[in-house]
C-alpha angles and dihedrals in degrees: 000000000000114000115235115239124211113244115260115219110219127225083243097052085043100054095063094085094041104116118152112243125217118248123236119206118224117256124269089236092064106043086053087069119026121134081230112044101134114095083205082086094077095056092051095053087042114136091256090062092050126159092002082068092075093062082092099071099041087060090058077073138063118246126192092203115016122225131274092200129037094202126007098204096166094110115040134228083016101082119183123204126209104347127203087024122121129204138151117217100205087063093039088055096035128011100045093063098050088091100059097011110028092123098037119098115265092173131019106192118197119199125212093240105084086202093064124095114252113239118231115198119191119196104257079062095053086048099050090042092050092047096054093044091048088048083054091053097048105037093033119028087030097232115182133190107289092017113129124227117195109226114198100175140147124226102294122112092257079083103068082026085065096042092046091052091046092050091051094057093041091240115142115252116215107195102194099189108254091237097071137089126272089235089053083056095038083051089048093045090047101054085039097048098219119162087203131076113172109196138165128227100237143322135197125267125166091354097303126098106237115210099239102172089068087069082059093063088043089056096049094053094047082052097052093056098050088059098261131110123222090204094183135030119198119208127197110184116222096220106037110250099010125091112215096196138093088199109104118233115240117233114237097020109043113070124180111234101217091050084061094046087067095058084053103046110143096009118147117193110184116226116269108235110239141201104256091235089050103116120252102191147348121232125197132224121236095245103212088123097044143333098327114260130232107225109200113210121193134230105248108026100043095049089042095059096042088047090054100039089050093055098040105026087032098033082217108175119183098259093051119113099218125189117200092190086207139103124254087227089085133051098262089059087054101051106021098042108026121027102016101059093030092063088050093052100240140149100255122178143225137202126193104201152037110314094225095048118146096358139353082257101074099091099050088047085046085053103048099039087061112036099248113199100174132029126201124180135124126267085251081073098038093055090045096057094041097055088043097045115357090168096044097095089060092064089063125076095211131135128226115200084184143338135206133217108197131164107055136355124302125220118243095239094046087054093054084055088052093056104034102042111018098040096028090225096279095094128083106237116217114191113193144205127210155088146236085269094057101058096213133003129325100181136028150091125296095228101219092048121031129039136250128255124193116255098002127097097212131231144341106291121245105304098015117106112184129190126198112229125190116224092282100059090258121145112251100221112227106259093023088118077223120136120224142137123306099226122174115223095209154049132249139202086249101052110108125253113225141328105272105253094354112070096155088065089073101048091107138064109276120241136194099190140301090263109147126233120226120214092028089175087096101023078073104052089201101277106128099140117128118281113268110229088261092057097058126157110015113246110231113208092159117175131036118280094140106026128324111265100211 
């Protein structure tokens, strides 16, 4: 039997695409206003101040005991933030802004249909939703702290309402995306173990409305044969009063949300006060490599880091109205609409549906109706709009202060698109690296003070400090015109904490392929010294799942 070997690329095969791109300097619009416009940042998040640098970013939250360690790097990989500190997220999303911000706008939820009517939800609403779902958790289902609750939701607000709840009552949120199977969530709940599945009963997708409660039935049986019982299954219904689905609901186990709500109205549960290492949700891999995993991320350091990385690599400021054109099934959801913005107390919206239904149009509509500052989607969905409508973005007086491409790498030319016609030259463009595992960026420009280049993403963000390593461990020295693997030295208050149930998974550095990196010079950012103890061993996170460093 011969083994089969995977095919080598060769420096030669990958420097053919090699082509040095021109930089673009951010507006002075936009400088004039950044949230990070002092080059002396840099100094403070230097490699001398880690991890104290990241103090920064803890004191964007609200503690109620502060830490006694920054960074507890006794056990590696296992790396603990902030400890001794304790936080709740929920509070630190919600509560703490009712008394500057209780009328102003926390989600704006956009459905498909252009006929229906957009949602609006202050803050005092999100607090009052979050407070009566988290009073169902907890009276009827009989959700505890560290308990987990499978979500398997569309985009709706329901969604971060869920997660919030779940986070109040220190309960760990599962988000399973509502594309996949139910299987797929059965297979997620079971490993898990979550006794709650909270579900919906359709949603609209491409003009359809797609009957979304079947894939329930379909969990709870996955889950069933893997050994595990989904006791109770929560519904919301898209349209009040009137259940989309043709899938029965079964007596004893399926419960309509809105029909528990009435039991809660009013309620008020206070936020239960959490170790800043205690989880707050698990999020899945895609598994399309392996058995899906589970990645654990923590309380404080994880909403510390989204919180930082939004205001200095978003320039989110409270009275922005930001769009994060994702979905909350995946990580970037997670980060970048929920619990990002929200901790910074600012407007964030939501779309239900495709981005290019109708019309190719939609997004740009979306954008000008509400005053969109900041826009947020993947190059998937760049290159998409530009081949249905390339001169759409022209028809809408809207203005972009500054605009993201996350997910994968983004061609240079498509990226011009991005900034000349999408954002009508007027946005910062920040391109970013990273993965589920990583919480929040790795890589990437900070808008106000380093330029753009086409189809890179930058440099390592504040406190990270990458290397570039060929296949023989061996450091690829800035200006060498060598590929290797982009690798970071040290840990950060996103990075996740473990694989759930299974810790000795993540034992070992982890690592997203062996893909190389062309134009290393700046994947490096010229930070080659040795690796301080803390910052033992180097996690490699190689390729570009998330954007191309280079």
């Amino acid at each position: 039997m011969t083994t089969a070997h995977e095919p080598q690329v060769s420096e030669a095969q990958i420097s053919v695409h090699w082509r040095e791109e021109e930089y673009y300097q951010p507006p002075a619009r936009f400088i004039g206003q950044a949230n990070a416009a002092d080059p002396a940042i840099f100094e403070r998040f230097s490699e001398q101040y880690f991890p104290d640098c990241f103090k920064e970013y803890a004191e964007l939250l609200t503690w109620d005991s502060y830490w006694h360690t920054i960074l507890d790097s006794s056990n590696p990989p296992f790396w603990k933030w902030f400890v001794g500190g304790r936080l709740n997220a929920c509070y630190n999303c919600v509560d703490r802004h009712l008394a500057t911000r209780h009328n102003e706008a926390a989600l704006i939820w956009v459905p498909e249909p252009e006929g229906e009517t957009t949602q609006a939800i202050t803050y005092q609403e999100l607090y009052q939703q979050v407070n009566e779902f988290a009073a169902v958790l907890r009276e009827f289902c009989g959700v505890e702290t560290g308990d987990r609750v499978t979500f398997h939701l569309p985009m709706v607000p329901q969604l971060p309402v869920a997660m919030l709840a779940c986070a109040r009552l220190g309960a760990i949120h599962s988000e399973v995306f509502g594309g996949f199977s139910g299987a797929a969530c059965g297979d997620r709940a079971a490993d898990a173990t979550s006794h709650v599945l909270v579900t919906m009963d359709g949603y609209y997708r491409n003009g359809q409305l797609v009957d979304h409660k079947a894939k329930a039935d379909e969990a709870v049986a996955t889950a069933h044969e893997r050994g595990h019982e989904i006791d109770k299954v929560l519904v919301w219904r898209r349209h009040p009063g009137s259940y989309g689905s043709q899938s029965p609901m079964v007596e004893g186990r399926d419960f309509f949300v809105d029909e528990l709500l009435a039991e809660q109205r009013g309620k008020v549960v206070d936020p239960v006060s959490m170790p800043a290492e205690a989880p707050l949700f698990l999020m899945y891999t895609s598994g399309t490599t392996a058995r899906p995993k589970g990645c654990q991320h923590s309380t404080g350091g994880y909403l510390a880091y989204v919180a930082g990385t939004s205001k200095y690599y978003q320039d989110i400021h409270p009275d922005d109205t930001y769009w994060c054109c994702a979905d909350i099934g995946w990580i970037t959801g997670h980060s970048y609409i929920v619990y990002g913005p929200l901790a910074l107390g600012t407007t964030s919206v939501m779309y239900e549906g495709a981005p290019a239904y109708p019309d190719p149009g939609r997004v740009w509509r979306i954008a000008e109706r509400l005053g969109v500052s900041i826009f947020h989607t993947a190059p998937t969905t760049i290159r998409m709009l530009r081949k249905l409508g390339p001169d759409e973005p022209g028809k809408y007086h809207y203005r972009f202060k500054h605009m993201t491409t996350v997910g994968e790498p983004i061609e240079p030319e498509v990226w011009r698109w991005y900034y000349e016609t999408a954002g009508k030259r007027e946005a910062a463009i920040v391109d970013t690296w990273w993965q589920t595992e990583n919480g929040g960026f790795l890589g990437s420009t900070l808008p106000a003070l380093q330029p753009m280049k086409p189809g890179s993403c930058g440099p390592g963000v504040l406190g990270i400090y990458p290397v570039i390593y060929d296949e023989d461990g061996n450091t690829v020295e800035a200006g060498s015109g060598q590929a290797g693997n982009i690798c970071i030295r040290n840990p950060w208050p996103g990075i996740f904490q473990t694989i759930w149930g299974q810790p000795a998974g993540s034992s070992r550095p982890t690592t997203r392929s062996t893909a190389a990196t062309p134009r290393a010079r700046t994947g490096t950012t010229g930070r080659t010294s040795p690796v301080t103890a803390p910052c033992r061993p180097p996690m490699v996170i190689s390729g570009s799942s998330a954007g191309s460093m280079t």
